[in-house]
C-alpha positions in Angstrom: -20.3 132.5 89.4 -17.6 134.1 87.3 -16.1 137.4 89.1 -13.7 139.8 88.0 -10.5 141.6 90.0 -8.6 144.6 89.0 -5.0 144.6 90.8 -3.9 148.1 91.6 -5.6 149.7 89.2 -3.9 153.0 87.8 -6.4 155.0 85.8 -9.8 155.6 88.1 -12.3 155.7 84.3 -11.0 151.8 84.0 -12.6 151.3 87.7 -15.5 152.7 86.5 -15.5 150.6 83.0 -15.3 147.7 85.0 -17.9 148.9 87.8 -20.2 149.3 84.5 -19.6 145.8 82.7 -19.8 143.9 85.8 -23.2 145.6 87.0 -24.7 144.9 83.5 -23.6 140.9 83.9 -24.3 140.5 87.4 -20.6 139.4 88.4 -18.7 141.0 91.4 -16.3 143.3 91.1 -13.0 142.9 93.3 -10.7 145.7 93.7 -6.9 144.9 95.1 -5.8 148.0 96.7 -3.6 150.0 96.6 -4.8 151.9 93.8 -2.5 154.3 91.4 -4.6 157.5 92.5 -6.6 158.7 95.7 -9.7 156.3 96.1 -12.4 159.2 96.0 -15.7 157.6 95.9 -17.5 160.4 94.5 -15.7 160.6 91.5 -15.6 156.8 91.1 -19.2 157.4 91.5 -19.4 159.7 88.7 -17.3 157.5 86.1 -19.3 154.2 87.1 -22.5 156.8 86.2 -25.9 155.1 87.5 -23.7 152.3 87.8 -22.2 152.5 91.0 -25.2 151.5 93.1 -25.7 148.2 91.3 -23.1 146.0 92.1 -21.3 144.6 95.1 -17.5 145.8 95.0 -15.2 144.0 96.9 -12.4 145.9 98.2 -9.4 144.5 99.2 -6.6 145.8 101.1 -3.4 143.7 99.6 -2.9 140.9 97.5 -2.5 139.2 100.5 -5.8 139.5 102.0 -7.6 139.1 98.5 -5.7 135.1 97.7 -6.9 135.1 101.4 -10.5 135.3 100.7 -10.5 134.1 96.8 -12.3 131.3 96.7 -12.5 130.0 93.0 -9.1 129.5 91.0 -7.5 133.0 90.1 -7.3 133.3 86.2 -4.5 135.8 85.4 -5.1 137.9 81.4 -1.4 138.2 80.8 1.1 138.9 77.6 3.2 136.4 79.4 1.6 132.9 78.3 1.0 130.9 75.4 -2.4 129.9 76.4 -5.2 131.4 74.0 -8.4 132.2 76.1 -10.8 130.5 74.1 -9.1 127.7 74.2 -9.1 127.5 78.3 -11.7 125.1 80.2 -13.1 128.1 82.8 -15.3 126.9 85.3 -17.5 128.1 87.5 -16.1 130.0 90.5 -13.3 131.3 88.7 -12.1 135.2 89.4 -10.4 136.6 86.2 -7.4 138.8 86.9 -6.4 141.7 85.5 -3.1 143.3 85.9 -2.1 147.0 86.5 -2.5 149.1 83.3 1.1 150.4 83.6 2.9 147.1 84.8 0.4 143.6 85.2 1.1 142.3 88.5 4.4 141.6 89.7 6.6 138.4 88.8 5.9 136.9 92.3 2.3 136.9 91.8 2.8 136.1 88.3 4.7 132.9 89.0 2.5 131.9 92.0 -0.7 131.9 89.4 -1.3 128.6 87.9 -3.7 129.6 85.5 -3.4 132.1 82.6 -5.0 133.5 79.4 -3.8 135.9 76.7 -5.5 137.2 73.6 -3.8 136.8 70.6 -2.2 139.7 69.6 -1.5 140.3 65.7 1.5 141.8 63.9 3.3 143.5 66.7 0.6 144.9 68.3 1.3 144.2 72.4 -2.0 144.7 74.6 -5.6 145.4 74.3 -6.8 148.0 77.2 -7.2 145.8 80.3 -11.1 146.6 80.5 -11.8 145.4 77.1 -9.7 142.4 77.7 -11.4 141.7 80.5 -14.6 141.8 78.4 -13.4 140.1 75.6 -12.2 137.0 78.1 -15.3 137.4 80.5 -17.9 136.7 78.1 -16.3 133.7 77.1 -15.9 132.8 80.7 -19.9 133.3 81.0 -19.9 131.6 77.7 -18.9 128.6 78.5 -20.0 128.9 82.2 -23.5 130.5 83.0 -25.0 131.3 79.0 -24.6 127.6 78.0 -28.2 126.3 77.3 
């Protein structure tokens, strides 16, 4: 199964995009802390709407202990590559990862990543918002993954 992972996520209504599109696919949602605001469940409760209740979310306390417990190959949406995502060979198991909204992730984790994606960008446009990026490169994930008759 395909999963999704949001690394230190600054803006708490993108937690609870993501909380939304991954309980309407049925693909686990993994949160590397820490998080650019105060982790308040209520209100992430309030922005992931009925949401909230339907989906597994995986918190994890560092990048550390999520590689730790990551057990498909970590696919990283970045600016930073050449490598269209529809034209990537995802398999099953794989965890897309999406960067902080202020900053990606840092150039140590960048360069440690084997795999990455980017969505081609035209004119001088620079980045889509990280949750529909993430949706844009997770259905094709599932596409050519789980949807495939």
């Amino acid at each position: 199964m395909i999963e999704l992972a949001m690394y230190q996520p600054d803006i708490p209504q993108n937690v609870g995009a993501a909380i939304r599109l991954c309980a309407c696919l049925g693909i686990p949602l993994n949160i590397i802390e820490p998080c650019g605001f105060p982790w308040d469940e209520r209100k992430i409760k309030t922005s992931a709407m009925d949401y909230y209740n339907l989906l597994d979310i995986k918190r994890h306390s560092s990048w550390d202990t999520f590689s730790g417990a990551a057990d498909g190959r970590v696919v990283l949406l970045t600016t930073k590559t050449d490598t269209p995502y529809t034209d990537f060979s995802f398999q099953k198991g794989d965890i897309l990862l999406l960067g902080r909204e202020s900053a990606g992730v840092p150039i140590d984790i960048h360069q440690g990543i084997k795999h990455k994606v980017t969505i081609p960008m035209a004119g001088d446009a620079r980045s889509i918002n990280v949750i529909n990026a993430g949706a844009m490169v997770l259905s094709e994930a599932l596409r050519q993954t789980q949807w495939k008759q």
